[in-house]
C-alpha positions in Angstrom: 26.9 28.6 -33.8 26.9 29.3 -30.4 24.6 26.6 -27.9 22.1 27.8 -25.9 21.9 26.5 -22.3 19.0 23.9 -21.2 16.7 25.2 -19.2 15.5 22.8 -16.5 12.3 23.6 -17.2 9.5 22.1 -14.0 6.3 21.7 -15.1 3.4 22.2 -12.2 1.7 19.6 -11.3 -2.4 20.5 -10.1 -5.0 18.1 -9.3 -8.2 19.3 -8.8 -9.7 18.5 -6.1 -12.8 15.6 -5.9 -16.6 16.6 -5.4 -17.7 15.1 -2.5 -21.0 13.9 -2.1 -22.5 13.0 0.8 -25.3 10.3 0.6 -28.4 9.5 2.7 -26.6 6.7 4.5 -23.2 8.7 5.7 -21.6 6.9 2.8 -19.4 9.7 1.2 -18.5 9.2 -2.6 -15.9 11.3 -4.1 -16.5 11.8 -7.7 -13.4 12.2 -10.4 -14.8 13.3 -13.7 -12.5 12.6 -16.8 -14.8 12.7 -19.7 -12.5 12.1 -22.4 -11.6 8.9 -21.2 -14.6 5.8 -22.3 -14.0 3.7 -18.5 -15.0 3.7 -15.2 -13.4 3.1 -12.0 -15.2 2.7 -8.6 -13.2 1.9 -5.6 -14.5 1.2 -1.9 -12.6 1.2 0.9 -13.6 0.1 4.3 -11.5 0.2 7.8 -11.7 -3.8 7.6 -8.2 -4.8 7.3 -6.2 -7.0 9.4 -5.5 -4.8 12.5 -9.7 -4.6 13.0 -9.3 -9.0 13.2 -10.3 -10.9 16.7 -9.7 -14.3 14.4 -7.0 -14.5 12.4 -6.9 -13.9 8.8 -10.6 -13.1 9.1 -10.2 -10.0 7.4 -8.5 -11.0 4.2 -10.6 -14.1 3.9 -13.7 -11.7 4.0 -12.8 -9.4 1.6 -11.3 -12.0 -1.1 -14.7 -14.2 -0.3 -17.2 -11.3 -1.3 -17.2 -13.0 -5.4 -17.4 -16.6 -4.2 -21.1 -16.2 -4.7 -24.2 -14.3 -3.7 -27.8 -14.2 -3.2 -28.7 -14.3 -6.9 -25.3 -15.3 -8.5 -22.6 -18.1 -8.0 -19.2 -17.5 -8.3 -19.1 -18.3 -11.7 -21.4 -16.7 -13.0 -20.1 -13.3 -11.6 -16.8 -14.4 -12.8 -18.6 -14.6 -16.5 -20.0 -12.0 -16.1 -17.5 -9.4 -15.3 -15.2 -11.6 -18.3 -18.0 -11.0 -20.6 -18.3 -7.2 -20.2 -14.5 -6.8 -19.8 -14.7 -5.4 -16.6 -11.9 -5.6 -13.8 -12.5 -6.1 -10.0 -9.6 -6.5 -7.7 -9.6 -6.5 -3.5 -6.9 -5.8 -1.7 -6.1 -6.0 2.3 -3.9 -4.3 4.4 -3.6 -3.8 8.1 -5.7 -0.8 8.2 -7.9 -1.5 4.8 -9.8 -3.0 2.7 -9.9 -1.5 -0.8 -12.4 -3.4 -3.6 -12.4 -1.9 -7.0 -14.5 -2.1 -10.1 -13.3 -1.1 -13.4 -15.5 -1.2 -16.4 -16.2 0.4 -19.9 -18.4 3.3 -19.7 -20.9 1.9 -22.0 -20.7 -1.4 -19.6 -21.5 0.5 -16.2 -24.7 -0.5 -15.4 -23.7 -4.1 -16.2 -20.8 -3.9 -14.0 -22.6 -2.0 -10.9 -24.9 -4.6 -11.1 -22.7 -7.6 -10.3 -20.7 -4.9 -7.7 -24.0 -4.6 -6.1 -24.6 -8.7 -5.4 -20.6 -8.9 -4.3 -21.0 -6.0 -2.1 -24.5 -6.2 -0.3 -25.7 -10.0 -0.7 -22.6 -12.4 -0.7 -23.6 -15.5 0.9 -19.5 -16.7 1.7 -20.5 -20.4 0.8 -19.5 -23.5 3.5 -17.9 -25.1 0.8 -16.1 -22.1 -0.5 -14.6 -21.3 2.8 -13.4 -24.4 2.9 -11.4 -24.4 -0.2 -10.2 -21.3 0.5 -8.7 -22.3 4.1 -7.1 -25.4 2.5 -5.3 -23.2 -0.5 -4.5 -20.3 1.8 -2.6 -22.8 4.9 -1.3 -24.5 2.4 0.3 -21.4 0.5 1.7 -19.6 3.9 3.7 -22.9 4.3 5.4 -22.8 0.4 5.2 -19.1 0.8 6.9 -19.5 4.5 10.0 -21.6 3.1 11.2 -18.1 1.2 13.7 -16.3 3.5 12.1 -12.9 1.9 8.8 -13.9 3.3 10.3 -14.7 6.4 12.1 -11.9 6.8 9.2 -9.3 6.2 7.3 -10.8 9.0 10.2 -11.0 11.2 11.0 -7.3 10.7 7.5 -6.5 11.1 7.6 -7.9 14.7 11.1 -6.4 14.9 9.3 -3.2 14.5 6.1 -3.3 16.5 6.2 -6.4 18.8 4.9 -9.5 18.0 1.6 -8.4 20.3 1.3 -5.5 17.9 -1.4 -5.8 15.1 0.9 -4.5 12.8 3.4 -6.9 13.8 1.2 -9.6 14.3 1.8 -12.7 12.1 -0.2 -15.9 12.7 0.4 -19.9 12.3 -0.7 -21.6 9.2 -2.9 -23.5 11.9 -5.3 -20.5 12.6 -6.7 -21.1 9.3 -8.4 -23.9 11.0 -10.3 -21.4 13.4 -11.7 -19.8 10.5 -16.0 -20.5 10.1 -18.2 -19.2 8.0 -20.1 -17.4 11.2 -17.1 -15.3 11.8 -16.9 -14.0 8.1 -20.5 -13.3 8.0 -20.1 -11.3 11.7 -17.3 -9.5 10.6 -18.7 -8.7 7.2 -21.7 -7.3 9.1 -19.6 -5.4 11.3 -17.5 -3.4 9.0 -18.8 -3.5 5.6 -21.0 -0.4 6.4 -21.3 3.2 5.2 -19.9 4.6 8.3 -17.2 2.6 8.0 -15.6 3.6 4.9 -15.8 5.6 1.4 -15.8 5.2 -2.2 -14.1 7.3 -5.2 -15.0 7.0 -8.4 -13.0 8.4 -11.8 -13.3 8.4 -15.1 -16.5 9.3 -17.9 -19.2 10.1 -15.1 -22.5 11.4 -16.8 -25.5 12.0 -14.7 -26.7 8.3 -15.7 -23.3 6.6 -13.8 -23.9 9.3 -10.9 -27.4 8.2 -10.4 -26.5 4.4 -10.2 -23.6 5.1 -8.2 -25.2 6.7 -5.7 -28.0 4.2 -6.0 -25.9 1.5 -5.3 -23.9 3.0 -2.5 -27.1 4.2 -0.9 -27.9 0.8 0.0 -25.1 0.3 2.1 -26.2 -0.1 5.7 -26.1 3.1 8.1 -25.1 0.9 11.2 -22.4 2.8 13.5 -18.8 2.3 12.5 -17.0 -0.4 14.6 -14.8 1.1 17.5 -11.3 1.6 16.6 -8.9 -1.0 18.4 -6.8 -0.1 20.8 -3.2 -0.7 20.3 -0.8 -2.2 22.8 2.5 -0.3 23.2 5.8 -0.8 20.7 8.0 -3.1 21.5 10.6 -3.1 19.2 14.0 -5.7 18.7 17.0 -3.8 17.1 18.8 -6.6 16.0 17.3 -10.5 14.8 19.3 -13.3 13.3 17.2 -16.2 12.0 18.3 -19.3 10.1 17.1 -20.8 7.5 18.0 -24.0 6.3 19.3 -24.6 2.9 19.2 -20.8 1.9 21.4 -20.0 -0.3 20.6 -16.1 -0.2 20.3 -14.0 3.2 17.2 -11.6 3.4 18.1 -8.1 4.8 15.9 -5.6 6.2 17.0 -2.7 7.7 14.8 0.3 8.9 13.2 2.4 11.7 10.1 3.5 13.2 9.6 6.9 11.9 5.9 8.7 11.3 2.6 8.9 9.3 2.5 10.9 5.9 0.6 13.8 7.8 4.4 14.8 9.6 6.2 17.5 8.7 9.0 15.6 7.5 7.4 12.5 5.5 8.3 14.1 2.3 11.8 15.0 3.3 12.7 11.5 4.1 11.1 10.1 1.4 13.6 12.3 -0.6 16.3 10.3 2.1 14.9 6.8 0.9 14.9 8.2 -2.9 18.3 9.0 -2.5 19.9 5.6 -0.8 17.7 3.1 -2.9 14.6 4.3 -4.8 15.8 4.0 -8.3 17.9 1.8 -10.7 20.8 4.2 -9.7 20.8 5.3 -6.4 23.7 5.1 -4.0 22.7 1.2 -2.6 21.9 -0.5 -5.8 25.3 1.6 -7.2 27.3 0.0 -4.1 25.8 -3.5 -3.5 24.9 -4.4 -7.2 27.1 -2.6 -9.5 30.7 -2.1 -7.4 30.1 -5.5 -5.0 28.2 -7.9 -7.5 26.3 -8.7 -3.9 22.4 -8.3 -4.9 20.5 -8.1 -8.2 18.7 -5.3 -6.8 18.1 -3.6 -3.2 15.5 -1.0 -2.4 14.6 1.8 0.2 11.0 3.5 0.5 8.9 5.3 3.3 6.2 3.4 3.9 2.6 4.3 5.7 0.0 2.9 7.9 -2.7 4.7 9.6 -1.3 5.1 12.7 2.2 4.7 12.2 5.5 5.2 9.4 8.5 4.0 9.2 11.7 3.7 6.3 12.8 0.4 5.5 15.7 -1.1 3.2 15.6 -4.5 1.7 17.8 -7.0 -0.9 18.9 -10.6 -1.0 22.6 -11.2 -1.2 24.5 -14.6 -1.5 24.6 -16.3 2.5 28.2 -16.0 1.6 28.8 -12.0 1.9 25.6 -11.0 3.9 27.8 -9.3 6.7 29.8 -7.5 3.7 26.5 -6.1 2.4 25.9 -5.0 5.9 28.7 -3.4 6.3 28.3 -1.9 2.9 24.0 -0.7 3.7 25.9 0.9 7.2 28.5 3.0 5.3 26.0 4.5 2.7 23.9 5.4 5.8 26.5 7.2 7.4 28.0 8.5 4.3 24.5 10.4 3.8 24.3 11.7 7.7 27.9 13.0 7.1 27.9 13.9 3.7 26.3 16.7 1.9 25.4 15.2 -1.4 26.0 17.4 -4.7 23.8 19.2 -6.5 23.9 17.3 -9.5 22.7 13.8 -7.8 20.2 15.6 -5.8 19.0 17.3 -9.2 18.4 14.0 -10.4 16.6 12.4 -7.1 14.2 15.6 -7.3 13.2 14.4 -11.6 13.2 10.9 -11.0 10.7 11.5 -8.0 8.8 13.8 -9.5 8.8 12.4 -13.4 7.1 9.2 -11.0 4.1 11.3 -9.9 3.4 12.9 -13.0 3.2 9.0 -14.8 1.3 8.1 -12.1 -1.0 11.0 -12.4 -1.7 10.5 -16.1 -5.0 8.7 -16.0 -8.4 8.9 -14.1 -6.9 5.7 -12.4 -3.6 6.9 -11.1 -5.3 10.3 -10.1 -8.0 8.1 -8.1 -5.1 6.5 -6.4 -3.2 9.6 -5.5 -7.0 11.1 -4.0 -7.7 7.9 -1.7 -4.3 8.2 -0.2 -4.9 12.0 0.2 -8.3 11.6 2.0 -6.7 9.1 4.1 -4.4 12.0 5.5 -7.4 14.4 5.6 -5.8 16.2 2.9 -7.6 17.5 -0.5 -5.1 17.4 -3.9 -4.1 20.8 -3.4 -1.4 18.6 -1.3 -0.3 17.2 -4.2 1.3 20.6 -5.8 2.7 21.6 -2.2 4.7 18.0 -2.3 6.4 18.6 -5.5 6.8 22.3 -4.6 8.8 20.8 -1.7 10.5 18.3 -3.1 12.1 20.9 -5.4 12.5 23.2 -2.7 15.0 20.6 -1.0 18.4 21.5 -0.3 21.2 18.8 0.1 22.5 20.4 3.3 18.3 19.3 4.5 18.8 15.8 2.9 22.5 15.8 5.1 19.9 17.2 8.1 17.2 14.8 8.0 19.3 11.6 7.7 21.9 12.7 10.6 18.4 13.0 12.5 16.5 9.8 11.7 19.0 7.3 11.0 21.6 6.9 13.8 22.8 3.7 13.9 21.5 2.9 17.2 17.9 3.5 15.8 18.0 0.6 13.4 16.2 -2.3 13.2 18.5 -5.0 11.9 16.5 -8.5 10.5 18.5 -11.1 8.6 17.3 -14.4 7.4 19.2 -16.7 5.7 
């Protein structure tokens, strides 16, 4: 019997896009509807990460205050009471952002919204709280500091900006001590407001959750966003050795200053990062880990700020053959400027990378991630089905193009630790 040939068959991927709603205060709430699903997911995010800071670590210790207690609750008791009604909330800071998040059971929403409401509009960032919290947090940057990985990541993020730069900024386990209550409260004040920020929300949302949602949001003050920073020029270092005593493993990052997700070429090079280290087999982890024995694992990915975008490769190797690996990272980078890859591995790049969105896309939550980062860019989902459409559009001889463009040798940044 003769054997048919496999079709590769490409599903499309659409999204619709969220309904905005605009509320009395500026707030804007983006609703996700997925009825068949009995949860509920509220996110906020406010332009209060760390790069909005006059005192350091002000904005993280902020946002991961808000549940240490409020007008009407302690921290306890919102603890309990999230605990009792099985309901999730998670904060997160990064140098742009601050995102909070609320996940519940549908038939727990107004439960839920309730606590949200005291941690959002009426926390109280007790003395004595902030004081625990400065004494755990100093005292976790100086374990977390004797890592060569952690100390690597912040040496290549001054690498990359400057050390002047707020995203290249990193601070002494000291300036914990400037933090004060007063500070929190100010800065709480000053970015925690409805022109500051948005919120979406996915999963079973009847005209009940949309009225308390939009109730709770609504009481968000209307005070004028804070001014955006301004940013002192890059200053970048393209090569920086730093020891560490003891280590027994070298930290390697390696990576350029490239552009925001909104450029033409973002989803080109993420296909470039894909390709040298963005899954189990790609050409790094096939070089360094299974050929060399050097690393247990290494990884490449495009990575995104607001105002800036750059690629960056990272693995730990034994002290012993860091300038092997080196030497190794170099050669796969040049092999892929001079190269053009086949068919068959760039076949396999294009499924792995788009197999990952469609997991990610397979829930109200993932799709609520996806939407965020899309209104970030100014972008609706439609965006979504033109990034798969180009990633399956890509040739290898634009792969061969993009890497011989971005990532000449003397465009690296080089940071090793160990």
């Amino acid at each position: 019997m003769k054997e048919l040939p496999i079709k590769n068959v490409q599903p499309a991927i659409e999204i619709a896009d969220a309904e905005l709603v605009s509320l009395k205060n500026g707030m804007q709430l983006y609703l996700l509807p997925a009825n068949k699903f009995a949860v509920m997911r509220l996110t906020l995010l406010f332009r209060a990460g760390s790069s909005r800071q006059s005192v350091p670590f002000s904005a993280s210790a902020t946002a991961n205050l808000l549940a240490e207690g409020s007008e009407a609750m302690t921290a306890r008791e919102i603890s309990e009471q999230l605990d009792f009604h099985g309901s999730y909330f998670d904060v997160n800071t990064d140098r742009d952002y601050v995102y909070i998040s609320f996940a519940m059971l549908s038939k727990f929403v107004p439960e839920t919204l309730r606590v949200a409401e005291q941690l959002l509009l009426h926390p109280t960032f007790p003395e004595e709280e902030v004081e625990t919290y400065r004494l755990k947090r100093k005292q976790r940057l100086q374990i977390e500091r004797q890592k060569v990985d952690v100390r690597a990541r912040e040496a290549f993020a001054r690498a990359m900006f400057g050390a002047d730069h707020p995203y290249g900024h990193s601070f002494e386990e000291a300036a914990y001590d400037q933090l004060t209550r007063e500070e929190l409260v100010a800065f709480y004040r000053r970015h925690y407001t409805a022109s500051n920020g948005f919120a979406v929300c996915s999963g079973r949302i009847g005209d009940e959750e949309r009225k308390a949602l939009c109730a709770l949001l609504e009481q968000l003050p209307a005070a004028e966003a804070a001014p955006r920073p301004e940013f002192p020029p890059i200053c970048q270092e393209r090569e920086v050795r730093l020891a560490h005593e003891g280590a027994v493993q070298s930290s390697i990052r390696i990576g350029r200053l490239l552009f925001p997700r909104e450029h033409p070429d973002f989803v080109g090079m993420q296909v470039v990062a894909a390709t040298l280290g963005g899954y189990f087999g790609s050409r790094l982890m096939q070089n360094l880990r299974e050929q060399h024995g050097y690393t247990y694992g290494v990884i490449s990915a495009m990575v995104n700020f607001e105002r800036e975008g750059y690629l960056a490769i990272a693995t730990q190797v034994g002290t012993e053959v860091t300038e092997e690996a080196l030497k190794e990272i170099y050669y796969e980078i040049e092999r892929l400027r001079h190269e053009t890859m086949s068919d068959e591995e760039l076949q396999l790049v294009k499924n792995i990378m788009t197999g990952e969105m469609m997991r990610i896309l397979d829930g109200p939550f993932g799709i609520a991630d996806v939407t965020i980062e899309n209104i970030l860019c100014g972008r609706t989902n439609r965006i979504i089905t033109e990034n798969v459409e180009r990633i399956r559009s890509i040739t290898p001889e634009e792969v061969q193009r993009l890497a011989e463009k971005y990532l000449r040798r003397e465009d690296l940044v080089t940071v090793v630790v160990g």
